[in-house]
C-alpha positions in Angstrom: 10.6 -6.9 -20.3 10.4 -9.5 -16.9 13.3 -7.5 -15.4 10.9 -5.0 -16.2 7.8 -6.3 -14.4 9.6 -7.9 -11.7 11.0 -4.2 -11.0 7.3 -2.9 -10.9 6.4 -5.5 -8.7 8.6 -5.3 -6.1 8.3 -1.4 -6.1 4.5 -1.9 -5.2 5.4 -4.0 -2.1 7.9 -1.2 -1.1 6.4 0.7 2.4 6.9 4.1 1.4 6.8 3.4 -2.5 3.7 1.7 -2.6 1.9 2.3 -6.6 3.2 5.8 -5.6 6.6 4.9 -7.0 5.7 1.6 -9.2 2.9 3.1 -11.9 5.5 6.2 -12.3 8.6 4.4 -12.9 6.5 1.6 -15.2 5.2 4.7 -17.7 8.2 6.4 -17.6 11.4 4.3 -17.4 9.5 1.3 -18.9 8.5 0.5 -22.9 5.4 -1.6 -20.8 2.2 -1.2 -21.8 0.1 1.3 -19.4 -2.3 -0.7 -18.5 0.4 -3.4 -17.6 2.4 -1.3 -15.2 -0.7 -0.8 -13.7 -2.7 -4.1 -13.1 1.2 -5.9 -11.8 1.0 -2.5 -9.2 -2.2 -3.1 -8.2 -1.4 -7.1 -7.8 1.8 -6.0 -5.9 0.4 -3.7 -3.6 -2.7 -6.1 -3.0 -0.4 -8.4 -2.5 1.4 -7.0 0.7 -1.7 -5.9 2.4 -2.6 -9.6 2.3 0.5 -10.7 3.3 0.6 -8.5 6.5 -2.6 -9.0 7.5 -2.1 -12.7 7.5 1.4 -12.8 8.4 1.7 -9.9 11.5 -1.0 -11.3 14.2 1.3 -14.4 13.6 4.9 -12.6 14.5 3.8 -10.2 16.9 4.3 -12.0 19.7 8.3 -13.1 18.5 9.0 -9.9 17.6 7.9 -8.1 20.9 10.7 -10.9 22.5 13.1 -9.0 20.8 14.1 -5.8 22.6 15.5 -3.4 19.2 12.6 -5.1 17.4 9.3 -4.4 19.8 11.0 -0.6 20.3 10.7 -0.6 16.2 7.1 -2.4 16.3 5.8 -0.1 19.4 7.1 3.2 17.0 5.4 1.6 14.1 2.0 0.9 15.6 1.9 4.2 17.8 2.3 6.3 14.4 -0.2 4.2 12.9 -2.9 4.5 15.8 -2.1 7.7 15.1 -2.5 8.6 11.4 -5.5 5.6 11.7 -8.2 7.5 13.2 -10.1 7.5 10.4 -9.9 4.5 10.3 -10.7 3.4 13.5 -13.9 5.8 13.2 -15.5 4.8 9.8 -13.9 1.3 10.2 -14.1 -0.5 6.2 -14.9 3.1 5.0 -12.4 4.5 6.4 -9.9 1.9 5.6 -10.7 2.6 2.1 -10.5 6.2 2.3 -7.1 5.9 3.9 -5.3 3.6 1.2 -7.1 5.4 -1.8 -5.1 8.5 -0.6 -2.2 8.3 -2.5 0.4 10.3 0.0 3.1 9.2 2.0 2.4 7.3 4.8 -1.0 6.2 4.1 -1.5 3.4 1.8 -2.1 -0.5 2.1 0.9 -1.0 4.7 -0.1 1.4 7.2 -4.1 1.0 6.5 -3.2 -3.3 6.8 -1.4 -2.7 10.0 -4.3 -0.2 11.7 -7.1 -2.9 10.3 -4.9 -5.4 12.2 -4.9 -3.2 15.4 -8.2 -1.7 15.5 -9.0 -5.5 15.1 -11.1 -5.2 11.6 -12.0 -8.6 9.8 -9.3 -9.7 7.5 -11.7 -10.5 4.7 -13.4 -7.6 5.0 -10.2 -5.0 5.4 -9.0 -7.0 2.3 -11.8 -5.8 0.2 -11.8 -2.6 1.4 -7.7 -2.4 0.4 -8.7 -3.4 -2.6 -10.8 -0.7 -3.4 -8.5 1.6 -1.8 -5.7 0.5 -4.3 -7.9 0.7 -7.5 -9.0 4.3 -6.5 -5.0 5.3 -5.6 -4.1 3.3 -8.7 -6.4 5.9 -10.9 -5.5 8.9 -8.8 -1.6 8.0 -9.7 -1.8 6.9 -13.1 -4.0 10.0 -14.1 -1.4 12.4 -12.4 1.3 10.8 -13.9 -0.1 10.3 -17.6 -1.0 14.3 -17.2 2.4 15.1 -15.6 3.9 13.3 -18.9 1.3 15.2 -21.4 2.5 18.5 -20.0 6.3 18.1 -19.8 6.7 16.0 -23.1 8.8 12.7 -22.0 
């Protein structure tokens, strides 16, 4: 049962895997209760949007010294400028709109790293990711608790 919730975890702080991949593999793979597969997803992927929007304005600067590194940071923040217009537009809204969409390459990694660069309060943006991952959270767990109905596990 930890190996269990420590796997659900650490799926949630996966970039592309986000809840996407946690709340599916916790109701399917898992005897876990529902509702615990999804409040450690939700803590998880809360979790990582704090942790970059503490951590990144602090290792920006050390990572652009690096040449391999700042190529890999400059390709990460140009997609995210990119996909992050909505956010950069409707700011907190938008930021909450973006994560709550539960496809790849939105979500709290790429919605903490535009709040970072369209320079959005960290309190704020953390709130608004928070939302955002409650709103995904439903949207997954629905479709995946469906998904299960229909195909008989």
């Amino acid at each position: 049962m930890l190996n269990d919730i420590i796997e659900i975890f650490f799926l949630s702080l996966t970039p592309i895997g986000e809840l996407r991949a946690s709340i599916p593999y916790g109701l399917l793979f898992t005897n876990l209760d529902p509702m615990l597969v999804v409040f450690i997803s939700i803590i998880g992927n809360v979790f990582i949007g704090i942790l970059i929007l503490y951590i990144l304005p602090n290792i920006v600067d050390h990572i652009r010294k690096l040449y391999y590194l700042n190529v890999l940071l400059n390709m990460i923040f140009k997609r995210t400028l990119k996909r992050g217009r909505i956010i950069n537009n409707l700011k907190y809204y938008g930021l909450i709109i973006f994560v709550s969409i539960p496809l790849p390459l939105t979500g709290v990694w790429t919605g903490a790293i535009a709040a970072f660069l369209f320079g959005l309060s960290k309190h704020k943006s953390i709130l608004a990711i928070t939302y955002g991952v409650l709103i995904s959270s439903t949207i997954v767990t629905i479709m995946t608790l469906y998904g299960i109905n229909l195909y008989g596990n």
